[in-house]
C-alpha positions as CSV (number, residue, x, y, z in Angstrom):
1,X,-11.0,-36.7,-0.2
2,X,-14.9,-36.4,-0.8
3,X,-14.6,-37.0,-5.0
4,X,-17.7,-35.0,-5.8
5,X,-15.4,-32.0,-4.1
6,X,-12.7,-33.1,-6.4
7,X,-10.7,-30.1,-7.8
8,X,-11.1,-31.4,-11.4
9,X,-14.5,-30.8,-11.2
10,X,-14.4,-27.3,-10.8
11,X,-14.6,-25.1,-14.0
12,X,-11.9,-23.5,-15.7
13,X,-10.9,-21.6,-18.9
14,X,-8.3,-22.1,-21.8
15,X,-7.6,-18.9,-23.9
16,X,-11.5,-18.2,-25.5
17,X,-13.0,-21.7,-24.4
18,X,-15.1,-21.9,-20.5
19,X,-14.6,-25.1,-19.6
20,X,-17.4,-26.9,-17.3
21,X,-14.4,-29.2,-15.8
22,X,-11.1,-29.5,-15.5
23,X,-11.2,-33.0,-17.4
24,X,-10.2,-33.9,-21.3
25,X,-9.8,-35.9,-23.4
26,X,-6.5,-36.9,-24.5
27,X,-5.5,-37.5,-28.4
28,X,-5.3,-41.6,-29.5
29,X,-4.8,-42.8,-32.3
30,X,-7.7,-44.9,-33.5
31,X,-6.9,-45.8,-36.8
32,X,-10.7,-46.5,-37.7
33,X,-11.5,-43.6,-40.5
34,X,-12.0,-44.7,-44.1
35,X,-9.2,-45.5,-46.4
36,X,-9.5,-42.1,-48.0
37,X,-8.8,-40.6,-44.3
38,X,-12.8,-39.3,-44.4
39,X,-14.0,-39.8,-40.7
40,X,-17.1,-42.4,-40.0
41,X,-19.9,-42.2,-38.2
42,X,-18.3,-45.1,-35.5
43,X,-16.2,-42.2,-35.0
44,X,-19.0,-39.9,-34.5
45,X,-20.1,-42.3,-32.0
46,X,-17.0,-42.6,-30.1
47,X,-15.8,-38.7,-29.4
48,X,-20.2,-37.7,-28.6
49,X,-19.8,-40.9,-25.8
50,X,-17.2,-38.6,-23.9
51,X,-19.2,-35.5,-24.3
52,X,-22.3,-37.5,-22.9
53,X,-19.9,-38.6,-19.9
54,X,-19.0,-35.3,-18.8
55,X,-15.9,-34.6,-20.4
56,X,-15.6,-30.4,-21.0
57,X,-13.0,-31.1,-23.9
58,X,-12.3,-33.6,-25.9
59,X,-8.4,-33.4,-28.1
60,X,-9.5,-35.7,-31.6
61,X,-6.8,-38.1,-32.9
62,X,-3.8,-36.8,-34.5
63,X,-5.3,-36.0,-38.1
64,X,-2.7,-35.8,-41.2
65,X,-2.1,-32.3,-42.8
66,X,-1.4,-32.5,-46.5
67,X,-1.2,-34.8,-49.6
68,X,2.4,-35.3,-49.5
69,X,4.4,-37.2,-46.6
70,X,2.6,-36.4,-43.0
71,X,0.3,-39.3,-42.9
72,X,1.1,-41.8,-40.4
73,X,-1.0,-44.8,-40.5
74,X,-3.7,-46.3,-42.6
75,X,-7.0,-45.4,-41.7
76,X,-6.1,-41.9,-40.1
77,X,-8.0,-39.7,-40.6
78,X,-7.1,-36.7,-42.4
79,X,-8.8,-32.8,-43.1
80,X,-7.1,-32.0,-45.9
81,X,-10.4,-32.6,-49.0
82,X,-13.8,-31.2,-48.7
83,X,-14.9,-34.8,-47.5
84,X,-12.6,-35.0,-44.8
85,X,-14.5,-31.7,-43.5
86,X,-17.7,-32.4,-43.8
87,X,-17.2,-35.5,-42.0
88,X,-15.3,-33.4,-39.3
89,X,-18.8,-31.4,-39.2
90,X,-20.9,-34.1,-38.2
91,X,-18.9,-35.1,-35.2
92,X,-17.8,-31.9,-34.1
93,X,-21.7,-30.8,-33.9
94,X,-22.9,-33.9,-32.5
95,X,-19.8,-33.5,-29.9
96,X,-21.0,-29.8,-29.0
97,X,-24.5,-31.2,-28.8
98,X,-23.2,-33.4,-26.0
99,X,-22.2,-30.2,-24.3
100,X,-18.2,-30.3,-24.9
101,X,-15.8,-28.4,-26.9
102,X,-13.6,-30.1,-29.7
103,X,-10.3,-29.4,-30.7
104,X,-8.4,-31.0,-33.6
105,X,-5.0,-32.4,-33.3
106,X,-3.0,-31.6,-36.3
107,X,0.0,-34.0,-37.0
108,X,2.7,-34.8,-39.2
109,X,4.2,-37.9,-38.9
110,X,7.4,-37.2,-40.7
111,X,10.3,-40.6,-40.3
112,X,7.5,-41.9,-38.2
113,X,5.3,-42.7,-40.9
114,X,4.2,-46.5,-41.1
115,X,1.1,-46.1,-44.0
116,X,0.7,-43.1,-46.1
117,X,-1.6,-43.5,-48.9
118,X,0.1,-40.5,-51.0
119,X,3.5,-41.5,-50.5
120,X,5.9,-44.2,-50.1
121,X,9.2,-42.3,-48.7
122,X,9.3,-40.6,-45.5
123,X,10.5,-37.5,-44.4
124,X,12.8,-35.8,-41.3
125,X,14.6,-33.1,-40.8
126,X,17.8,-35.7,-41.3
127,X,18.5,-38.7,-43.2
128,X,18.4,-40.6,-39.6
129,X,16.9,-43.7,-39.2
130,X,14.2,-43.8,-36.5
131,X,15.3,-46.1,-33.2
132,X,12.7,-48.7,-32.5
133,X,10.3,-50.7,-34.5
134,X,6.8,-50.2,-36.1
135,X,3.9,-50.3,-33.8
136,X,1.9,-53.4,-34.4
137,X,-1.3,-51.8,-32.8
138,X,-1.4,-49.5,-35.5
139,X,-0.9,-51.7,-38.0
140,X,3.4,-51.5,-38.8
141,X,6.1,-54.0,-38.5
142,X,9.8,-54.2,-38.5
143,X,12.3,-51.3,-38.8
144,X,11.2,-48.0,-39.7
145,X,13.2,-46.8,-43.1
146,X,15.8,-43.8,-43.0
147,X,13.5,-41.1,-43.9
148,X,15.0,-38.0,-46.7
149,X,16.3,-35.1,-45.2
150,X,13.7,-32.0,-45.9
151,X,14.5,-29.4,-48.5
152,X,13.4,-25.7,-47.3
153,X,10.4,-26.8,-49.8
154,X,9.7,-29.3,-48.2
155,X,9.3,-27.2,-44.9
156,X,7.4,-24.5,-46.2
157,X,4.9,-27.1,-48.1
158,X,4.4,-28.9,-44.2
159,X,4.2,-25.5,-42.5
160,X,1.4,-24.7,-45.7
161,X,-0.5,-27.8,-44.6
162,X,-0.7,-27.0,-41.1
163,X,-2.1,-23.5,-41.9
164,X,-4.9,-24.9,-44.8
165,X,-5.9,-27.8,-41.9
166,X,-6.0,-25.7,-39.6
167,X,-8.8,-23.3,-41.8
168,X,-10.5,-26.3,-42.6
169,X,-10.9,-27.0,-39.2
170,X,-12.7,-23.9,-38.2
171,X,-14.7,-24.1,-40.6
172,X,-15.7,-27.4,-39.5
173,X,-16.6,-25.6,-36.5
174,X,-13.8,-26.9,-34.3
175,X,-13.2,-24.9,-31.1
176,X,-9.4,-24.9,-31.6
177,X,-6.4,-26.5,-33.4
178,X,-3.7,-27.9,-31.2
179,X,-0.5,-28.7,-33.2
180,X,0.9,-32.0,-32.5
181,X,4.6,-31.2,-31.6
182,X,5.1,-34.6,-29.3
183,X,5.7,-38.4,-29.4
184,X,8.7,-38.5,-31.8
185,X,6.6,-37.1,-34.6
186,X,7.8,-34.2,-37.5
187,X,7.9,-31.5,-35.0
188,X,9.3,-33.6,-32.4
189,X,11.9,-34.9,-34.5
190,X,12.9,-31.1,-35.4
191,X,13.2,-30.5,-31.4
192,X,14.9,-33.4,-31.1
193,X,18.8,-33.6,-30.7
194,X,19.6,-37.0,-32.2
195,X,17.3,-36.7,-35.2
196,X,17.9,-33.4,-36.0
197,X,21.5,-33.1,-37.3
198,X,20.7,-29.9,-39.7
199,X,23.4,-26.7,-40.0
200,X,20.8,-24.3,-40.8
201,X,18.4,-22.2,-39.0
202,X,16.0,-25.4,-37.9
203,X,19.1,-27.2,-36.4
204,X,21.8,-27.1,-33.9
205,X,20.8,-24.9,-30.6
206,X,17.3,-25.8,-29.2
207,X,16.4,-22.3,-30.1
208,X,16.8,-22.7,-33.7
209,X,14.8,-27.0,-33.3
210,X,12.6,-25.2,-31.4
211,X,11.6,-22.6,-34.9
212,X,9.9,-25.4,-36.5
213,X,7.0,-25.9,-33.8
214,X,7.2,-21.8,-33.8
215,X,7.0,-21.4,-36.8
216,X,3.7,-23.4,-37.5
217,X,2.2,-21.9,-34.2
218,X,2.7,-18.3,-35.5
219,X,1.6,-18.7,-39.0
220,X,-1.7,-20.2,-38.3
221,X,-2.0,-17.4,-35.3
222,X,-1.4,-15.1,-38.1
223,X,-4.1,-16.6,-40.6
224,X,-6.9,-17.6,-37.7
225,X,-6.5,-14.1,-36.0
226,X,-5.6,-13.4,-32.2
227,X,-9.2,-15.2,-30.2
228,X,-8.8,-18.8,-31.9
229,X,-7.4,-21.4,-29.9
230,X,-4.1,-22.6,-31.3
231,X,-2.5,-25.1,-28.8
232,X,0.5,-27.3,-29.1
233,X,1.4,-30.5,-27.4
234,X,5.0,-31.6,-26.6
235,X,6.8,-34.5,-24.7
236,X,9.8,-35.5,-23.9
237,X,9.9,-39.4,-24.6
238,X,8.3,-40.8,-27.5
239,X,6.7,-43.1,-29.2
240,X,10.1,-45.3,-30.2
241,X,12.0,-43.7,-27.4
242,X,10.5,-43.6,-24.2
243,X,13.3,-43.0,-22.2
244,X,14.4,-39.9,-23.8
245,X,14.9,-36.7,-22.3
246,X,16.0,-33.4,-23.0
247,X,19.6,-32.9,-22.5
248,X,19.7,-29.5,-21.5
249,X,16.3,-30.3,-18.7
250,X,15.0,-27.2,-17.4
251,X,17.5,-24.4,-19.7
252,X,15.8,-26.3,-22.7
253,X,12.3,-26.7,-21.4
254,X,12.0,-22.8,-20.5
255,X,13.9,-21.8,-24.6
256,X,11.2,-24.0,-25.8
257,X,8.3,-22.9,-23.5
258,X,8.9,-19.1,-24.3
259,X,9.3,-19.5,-28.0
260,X,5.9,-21.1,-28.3
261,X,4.7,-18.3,-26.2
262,X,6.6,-15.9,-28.1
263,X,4.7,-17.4,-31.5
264,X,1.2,-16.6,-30.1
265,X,0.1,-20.6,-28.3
266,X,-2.9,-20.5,-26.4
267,X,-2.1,-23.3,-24.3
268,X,0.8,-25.8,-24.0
269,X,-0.5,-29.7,-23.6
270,X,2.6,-31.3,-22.1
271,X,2.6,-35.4,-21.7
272,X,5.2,-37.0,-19.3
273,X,6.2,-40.6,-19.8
274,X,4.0,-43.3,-17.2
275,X,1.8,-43.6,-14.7
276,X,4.4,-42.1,-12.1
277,X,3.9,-38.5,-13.1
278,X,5.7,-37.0,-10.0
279,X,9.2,-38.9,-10.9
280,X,9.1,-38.5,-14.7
281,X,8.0,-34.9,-15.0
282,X,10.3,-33.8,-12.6
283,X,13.1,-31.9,-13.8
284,X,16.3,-30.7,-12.8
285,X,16.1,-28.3,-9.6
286,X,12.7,-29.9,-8.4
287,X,10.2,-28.2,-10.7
288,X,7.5,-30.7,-12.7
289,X,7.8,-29.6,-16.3
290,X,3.8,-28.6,-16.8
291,X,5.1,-26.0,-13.8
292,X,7.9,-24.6,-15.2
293,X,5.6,-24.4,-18.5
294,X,2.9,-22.8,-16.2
295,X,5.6,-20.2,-14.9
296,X,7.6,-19.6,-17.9
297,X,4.4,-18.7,-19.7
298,X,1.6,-17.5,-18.1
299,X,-0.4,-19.7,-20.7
300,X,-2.8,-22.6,-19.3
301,X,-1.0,-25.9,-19.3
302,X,-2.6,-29.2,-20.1
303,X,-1.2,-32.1,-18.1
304,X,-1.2,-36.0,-19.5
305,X,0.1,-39.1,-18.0
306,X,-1.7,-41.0,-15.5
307,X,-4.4,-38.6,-14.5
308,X,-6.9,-41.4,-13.8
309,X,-5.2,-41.5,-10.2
310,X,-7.4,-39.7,-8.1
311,X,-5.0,-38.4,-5.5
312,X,-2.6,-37.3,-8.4
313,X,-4.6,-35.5,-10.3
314,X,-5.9,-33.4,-7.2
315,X,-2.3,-32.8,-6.2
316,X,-1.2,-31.4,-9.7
317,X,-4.1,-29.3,-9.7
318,X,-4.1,-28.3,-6.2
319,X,-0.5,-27.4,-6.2
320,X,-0.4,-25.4,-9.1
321,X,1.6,-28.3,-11.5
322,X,-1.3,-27.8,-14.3
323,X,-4.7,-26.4,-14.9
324,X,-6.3,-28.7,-17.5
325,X,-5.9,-33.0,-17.1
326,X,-6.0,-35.2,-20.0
327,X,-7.0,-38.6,-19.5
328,X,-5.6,-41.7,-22.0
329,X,-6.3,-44.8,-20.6
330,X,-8.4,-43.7,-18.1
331,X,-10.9,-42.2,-20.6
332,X,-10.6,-45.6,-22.8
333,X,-11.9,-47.7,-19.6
334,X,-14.2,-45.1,-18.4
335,X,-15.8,-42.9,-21.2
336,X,-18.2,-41.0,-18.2
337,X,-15.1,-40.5,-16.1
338,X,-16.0,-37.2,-15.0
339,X,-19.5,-38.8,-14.3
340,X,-18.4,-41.2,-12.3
341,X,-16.3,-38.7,-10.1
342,X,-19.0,-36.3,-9.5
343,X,-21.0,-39.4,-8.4
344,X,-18.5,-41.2,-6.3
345,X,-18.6,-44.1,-8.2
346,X,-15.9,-46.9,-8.9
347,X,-13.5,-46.5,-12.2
348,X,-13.1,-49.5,-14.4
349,X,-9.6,-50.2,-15.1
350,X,-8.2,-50.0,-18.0
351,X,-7.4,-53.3,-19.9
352,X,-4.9,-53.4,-22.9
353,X,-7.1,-56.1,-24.1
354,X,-9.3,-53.7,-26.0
355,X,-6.6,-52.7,-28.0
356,X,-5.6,-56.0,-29.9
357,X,-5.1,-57.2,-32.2
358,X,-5.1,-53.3,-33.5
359,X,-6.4,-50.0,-31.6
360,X,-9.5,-49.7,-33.7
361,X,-12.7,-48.7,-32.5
362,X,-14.1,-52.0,-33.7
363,X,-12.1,-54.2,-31.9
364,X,-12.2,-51.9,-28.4
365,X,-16.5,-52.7,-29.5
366,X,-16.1,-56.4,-29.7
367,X,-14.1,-56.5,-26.4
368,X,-16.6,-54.5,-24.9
369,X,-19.3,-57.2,-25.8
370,X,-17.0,-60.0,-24.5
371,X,-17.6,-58.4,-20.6
């Protein structure tokens, strides 16, 4: 294939945004803000590098929500005080400067939760321990505590932060919100069977886990209006599980597809789990999840995992399996990816390297001088 005919160059729109490419960024977690969460101007530097290298959209870092219990790490950033936003501002104008759109990944972090400055305790929909170990990269160790089961309260104060972060963020001037329902995070952990032991309306079938992600979907639709971009990014494995899969395959994958459809998504940003995207995206009956999502829906699909392979990215777009690619690793080694394919020039590969001893932007800068 001639690269600078690649399909991922061509152009291509998501709900209100026209995209130049069909290249993004995908959300990493960076840990580098200030210890108040406010974003710094080495972050500033590092999303406006991918805008300069031809990126059309670039996801931010999953950003906490609230006061209370959805931070995740130390140093994450947060938009939840007027600081937070202002710092938001900067980037998000020197990003559109750049010539890219922004979107802001909103998380909760819920059992997962290895440094909240606000609270010690963690939170789930169940009193069930989390499987796994802290990630060292992002600053945790040892086992993860059994987080308290969420009161209603409790639910309706997370759902509350979502919807005041997600204000803040337009105001910010970010192009969209996309809500971080993936990974083995809060929302996740709702959708998930083994962590979600509740008898009331958020638990049992995967229609009622599914209301969660819904819900937060359709009450920022109903407080941003019908033309802002509200997306929403699921997975299957997760951060301390990567082997897990959804137990009903393609029956759960359409119930949760069409509820987050139902709640008024723009887009659905689906990671699978590795760098063979064919074998673990494929479901039950043959179908890649991102294409049952694209034919359950109608909505444009976001694909993740592995899309710094040539060939396999112009085979999922080519074939209909997805309409957007988000690049991880791939956009780490090479921030002008989408540069370097228009030009037909090599890709760098990625080295884990520049994530030790912890993924911060400052030690990825002094591996970078070490070349």
């Amino acid at each position: 294939m001639n690269d600078v005919q690649h399909p991922a160059l061509r152009p291509e729109r998501v709900g209100e945004l026209s995209l130049a490419n069909r290249l993004a960024v995908s959300p990493m977690t960076r840990v580098s803000a200030a210890a108040d969460g406010t974003p710094t101007a080495e972050m500033a530097d590092y999303y406006r590098a991918y805008a300069q290298g031809g990126f059309s959209l670039v996801v931010s870092e999953g950003t906490y929500t609230d006061t209370w219990h959805s931070q995740g790490y130390t140093n994450q950033p947060g938009i939840v005080t007027d600081a937070h936003e202002a710092a938001w501002r900067e980037i998000v104008g020197q990003v559109h400067d750049a010539g890219a759109s922004m979107i802001l990944q909103l998380m909760h972090a819920g059992a997962l939760s290895q440094g909240n400055r606000y609270r010690d305790e963690t939170v789930a929909p169940s009193a069930v321990p989390p499987r796994g170990e802290k990630m060292p990269e992002y600053g945790g160790h040892g086992s993860w505590p059994t987080p308290r089961a969420m009161s209603q309260e409790d639910i309706d104060r997370a759902v509350a932060g979502f919807v005041a972060s997600a204000v803040r963020a337009r105001r910010a001037g970010f192009d969209g919100v996309e809500v971080h329902g993936a990974n083995g995070y809060l929302v996740d952990q709702f959708l998930t069977d083994y962590t979600n032991e509740r008898d009331d309306r958020y638990g049992g079938t995967v229609a009622r886990r599914v209301r969660l992600a819904a819900d937060i979907v359709s009450a920022i639709r109903a407080e941003l209006g019908p033309d802002f971009c509200v997306g929403i990014r699921l997975s299957q494995g997760k951060v301390n599980d990567f082997t897990h899969r959804w137990a009903g395959g393609s029956r759960d994958a359409e119930t949760i597809f069409a509820a987050l459809a139902e709640a008024g998504a723009t887009y659905l940003h689906i990671a699978s789990e590795g760098r063979d995207w064919v074998e673990t995206a494929t479901l039950d009956g043959g179908m890649t999840i991102t294409g049952l999502a694209r034919k359950v829906t109608g909505l444009p699909v976001l694909a993740n995992g592995g899309m710094h392979d040539l060939d396999q990215a112009a085979m999922l777009l080519e074939d209909g399996h997805a309409d957007v690619l988000t690049l991880g690793r791939g956009a780490l080694a090479n921030p002008d990816f989408p540069r370097r394919l228009a030009q037909g020039l090599p890709m760098a590969a990625f080295d884990h390297q520049m994530l030790q001893p912890m993924a911060t932007l400052s030690n990825a800068r002094r591996w970078r001088q070490t070349l």
